[in-house]
C-alpha atoms as a printed R data frame, in Angstrom:
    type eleno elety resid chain resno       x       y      z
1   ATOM     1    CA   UNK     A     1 -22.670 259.707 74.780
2   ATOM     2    CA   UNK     A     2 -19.786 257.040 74.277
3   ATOM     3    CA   UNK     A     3 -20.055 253.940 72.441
4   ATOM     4    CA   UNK     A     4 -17.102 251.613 73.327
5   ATOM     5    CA   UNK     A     5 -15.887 248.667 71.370
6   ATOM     6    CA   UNK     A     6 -14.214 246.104 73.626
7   ATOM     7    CA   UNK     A     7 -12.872 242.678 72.301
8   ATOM     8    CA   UNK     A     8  -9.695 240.773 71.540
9   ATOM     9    CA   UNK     A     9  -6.953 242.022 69.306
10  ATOM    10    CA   UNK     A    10  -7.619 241.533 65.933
11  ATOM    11    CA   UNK     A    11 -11.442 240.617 66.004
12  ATOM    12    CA   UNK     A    12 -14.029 243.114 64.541
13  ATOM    13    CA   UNK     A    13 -17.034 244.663 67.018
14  ATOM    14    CA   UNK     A    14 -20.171 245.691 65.930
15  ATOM    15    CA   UNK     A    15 -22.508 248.013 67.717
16  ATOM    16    CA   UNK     A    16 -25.729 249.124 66.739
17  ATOM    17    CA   UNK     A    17 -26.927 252.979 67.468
18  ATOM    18    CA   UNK     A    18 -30.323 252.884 67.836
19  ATOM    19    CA   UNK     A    19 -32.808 256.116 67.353
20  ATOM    20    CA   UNK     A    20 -35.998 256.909 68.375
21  ATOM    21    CA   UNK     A    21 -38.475 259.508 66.220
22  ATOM    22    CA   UNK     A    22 -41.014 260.608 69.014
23  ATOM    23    CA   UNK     A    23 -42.476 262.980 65.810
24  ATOM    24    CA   UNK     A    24 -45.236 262.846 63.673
25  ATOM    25    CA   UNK     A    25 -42.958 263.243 60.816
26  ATOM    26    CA   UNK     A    26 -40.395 260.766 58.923
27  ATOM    27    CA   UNK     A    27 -36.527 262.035 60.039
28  ATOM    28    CA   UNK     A    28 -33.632 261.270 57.982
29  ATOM    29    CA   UNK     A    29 -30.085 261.426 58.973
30  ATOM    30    CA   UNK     A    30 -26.302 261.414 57.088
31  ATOM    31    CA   UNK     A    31 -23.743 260.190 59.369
32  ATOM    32    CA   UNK     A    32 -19.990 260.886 59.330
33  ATOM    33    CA   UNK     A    33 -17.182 259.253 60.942
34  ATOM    34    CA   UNK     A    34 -14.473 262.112 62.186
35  ATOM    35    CA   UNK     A    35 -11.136 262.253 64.491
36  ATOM    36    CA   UNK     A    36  -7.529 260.728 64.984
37  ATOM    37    CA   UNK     A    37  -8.909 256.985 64.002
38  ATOM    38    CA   UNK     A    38 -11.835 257.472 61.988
39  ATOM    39    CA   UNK     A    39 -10.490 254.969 59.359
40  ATOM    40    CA   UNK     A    40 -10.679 252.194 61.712
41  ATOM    41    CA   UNK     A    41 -13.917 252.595 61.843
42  ATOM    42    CA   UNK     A    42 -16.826 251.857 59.618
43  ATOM    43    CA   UNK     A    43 -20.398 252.194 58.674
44  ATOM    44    CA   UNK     A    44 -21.781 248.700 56.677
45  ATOM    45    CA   UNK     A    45 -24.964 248.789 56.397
46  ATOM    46    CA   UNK     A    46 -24.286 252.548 55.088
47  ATOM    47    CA   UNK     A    47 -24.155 255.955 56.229
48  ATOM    48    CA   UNK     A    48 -27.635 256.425 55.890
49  ATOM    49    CA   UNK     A    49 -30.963 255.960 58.172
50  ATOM    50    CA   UNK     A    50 -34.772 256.956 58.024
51  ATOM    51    CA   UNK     A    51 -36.947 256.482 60.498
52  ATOM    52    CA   UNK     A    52 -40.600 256.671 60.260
53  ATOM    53    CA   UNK     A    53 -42.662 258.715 62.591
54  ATOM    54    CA   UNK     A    54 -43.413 257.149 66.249
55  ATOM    55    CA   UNK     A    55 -40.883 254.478 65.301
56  ATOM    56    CA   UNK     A    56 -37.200 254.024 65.163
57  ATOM    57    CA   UNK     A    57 -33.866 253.198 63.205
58  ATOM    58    CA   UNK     A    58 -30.705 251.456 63.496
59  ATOM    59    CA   UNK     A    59 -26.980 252.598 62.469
60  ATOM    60    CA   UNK     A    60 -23.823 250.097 62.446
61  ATOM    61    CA   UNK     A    61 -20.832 251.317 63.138
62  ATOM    62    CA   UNK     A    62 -17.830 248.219 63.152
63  ATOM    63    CA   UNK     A    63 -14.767 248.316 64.572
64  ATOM    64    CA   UNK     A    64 -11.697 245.999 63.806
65  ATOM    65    CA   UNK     A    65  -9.678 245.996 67.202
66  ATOM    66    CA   UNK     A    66  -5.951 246.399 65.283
67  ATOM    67    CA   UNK     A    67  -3.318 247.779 67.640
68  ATOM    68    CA   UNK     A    68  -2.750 247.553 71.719
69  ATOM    69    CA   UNK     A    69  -4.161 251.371 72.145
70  ATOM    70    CA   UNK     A    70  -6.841 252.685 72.210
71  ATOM    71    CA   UNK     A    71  -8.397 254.270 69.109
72  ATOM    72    CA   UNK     A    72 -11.103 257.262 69.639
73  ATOM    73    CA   UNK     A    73 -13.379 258.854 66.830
74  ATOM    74    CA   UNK     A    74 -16.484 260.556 67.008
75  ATOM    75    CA   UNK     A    75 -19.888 259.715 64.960
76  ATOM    76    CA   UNK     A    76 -22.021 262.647 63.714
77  ATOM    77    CA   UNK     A    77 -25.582 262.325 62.223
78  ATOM    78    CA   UNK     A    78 -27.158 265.390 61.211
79  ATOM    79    CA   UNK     A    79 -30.417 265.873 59.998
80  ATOM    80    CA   UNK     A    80 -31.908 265.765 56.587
81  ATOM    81    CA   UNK     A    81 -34.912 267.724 55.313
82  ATOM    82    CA   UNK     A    82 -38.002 265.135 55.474
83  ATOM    83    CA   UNK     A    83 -41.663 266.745 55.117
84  ATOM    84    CA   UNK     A    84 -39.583 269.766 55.898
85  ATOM    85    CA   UNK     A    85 -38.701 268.627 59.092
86  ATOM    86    CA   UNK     A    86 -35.329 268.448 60.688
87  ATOM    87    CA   UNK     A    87 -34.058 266.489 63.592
88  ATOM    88    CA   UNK     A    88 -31.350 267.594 66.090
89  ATOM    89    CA   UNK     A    89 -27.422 266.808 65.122
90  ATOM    90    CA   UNK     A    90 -26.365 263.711 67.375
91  ATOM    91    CA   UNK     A    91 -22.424 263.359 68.295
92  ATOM    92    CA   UNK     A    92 -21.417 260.373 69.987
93  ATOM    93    CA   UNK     A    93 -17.748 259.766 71.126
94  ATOM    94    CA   UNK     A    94 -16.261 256.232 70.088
95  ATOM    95    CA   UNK     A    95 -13.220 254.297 71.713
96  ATOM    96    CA   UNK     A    96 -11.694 251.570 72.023
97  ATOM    97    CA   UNK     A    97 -10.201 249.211 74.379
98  ATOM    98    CA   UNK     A    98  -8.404 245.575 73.886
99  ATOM    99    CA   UNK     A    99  -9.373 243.298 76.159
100 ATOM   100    CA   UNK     A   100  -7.222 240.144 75.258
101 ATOM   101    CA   UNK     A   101  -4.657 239.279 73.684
102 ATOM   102    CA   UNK     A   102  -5.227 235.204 71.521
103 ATOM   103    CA   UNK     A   103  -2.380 234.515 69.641
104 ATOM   104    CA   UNK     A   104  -2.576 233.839 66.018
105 ATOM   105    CA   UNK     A   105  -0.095 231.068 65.856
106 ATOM   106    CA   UNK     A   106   2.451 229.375 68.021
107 ATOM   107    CA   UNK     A   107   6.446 228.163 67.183
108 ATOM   108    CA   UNK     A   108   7.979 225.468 69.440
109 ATOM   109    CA   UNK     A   109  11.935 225.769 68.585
110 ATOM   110    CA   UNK     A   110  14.375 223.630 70.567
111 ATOM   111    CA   UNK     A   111  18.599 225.922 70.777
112 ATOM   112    CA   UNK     A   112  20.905 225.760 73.411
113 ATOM   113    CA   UNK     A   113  20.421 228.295 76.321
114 ATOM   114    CA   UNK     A   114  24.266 228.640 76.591
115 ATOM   115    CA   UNK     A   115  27.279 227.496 74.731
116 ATOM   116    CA   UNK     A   116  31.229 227.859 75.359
């Protein structure tokens, strides 16, 4: 799976991971951010979710959109032991892509074009 973070240079992007626990028993998971970019990119709420059985949980990852290309890293929750249960590792491949380009400020000069 690939989560992509699209925006405007120099804004942040949030997007939320959501899982699912189809068990009868409480899953836990530890993620990990890996790869070329990985400290572009961020976990805020923590790096940390448990989700109850039959129910599910949510994981922020944020992204601030810093240079023109495109950054990639890859998000890995694995499982820990809960009512000695564990759930499947989950990889998902990040990216991402600027959209637009605001500037931050603007100059207005007035010089010559030409001059003898």
């Amino acid at each position: 799976n690939t989560i992509e973070f699209t925006g405007t240079l120099h804004t942040t992007v949030v997007k939320q991971v959501r899982l699912k626990n189809l068990s009868t028993n409480t899953l836990a998971y530890n993620a990990i951010l890996l790869g070329r970019d990985a400290a572009d990119f961020s976990l805020p709420k923590g790096s940390t979710v448990t989700i109850p059985p039959a129910k599910q949980g949510f994981l922020n990852v944020e992204f601030t959109i810093r240079f023109l290309h495109p950054a990639e890293a890859v998000l890995i929750l694995f499982s820990n032991k809960v009512d000695g249960v564990d759930g499947a590792t989950l990889t998902f491949s990040l990216k991402s892509e600027v959209k637009n380009i605001e500037p931050v400020g603007m100059i207005r000069c007035k010089s010559p074009c030409y001059e003898l």
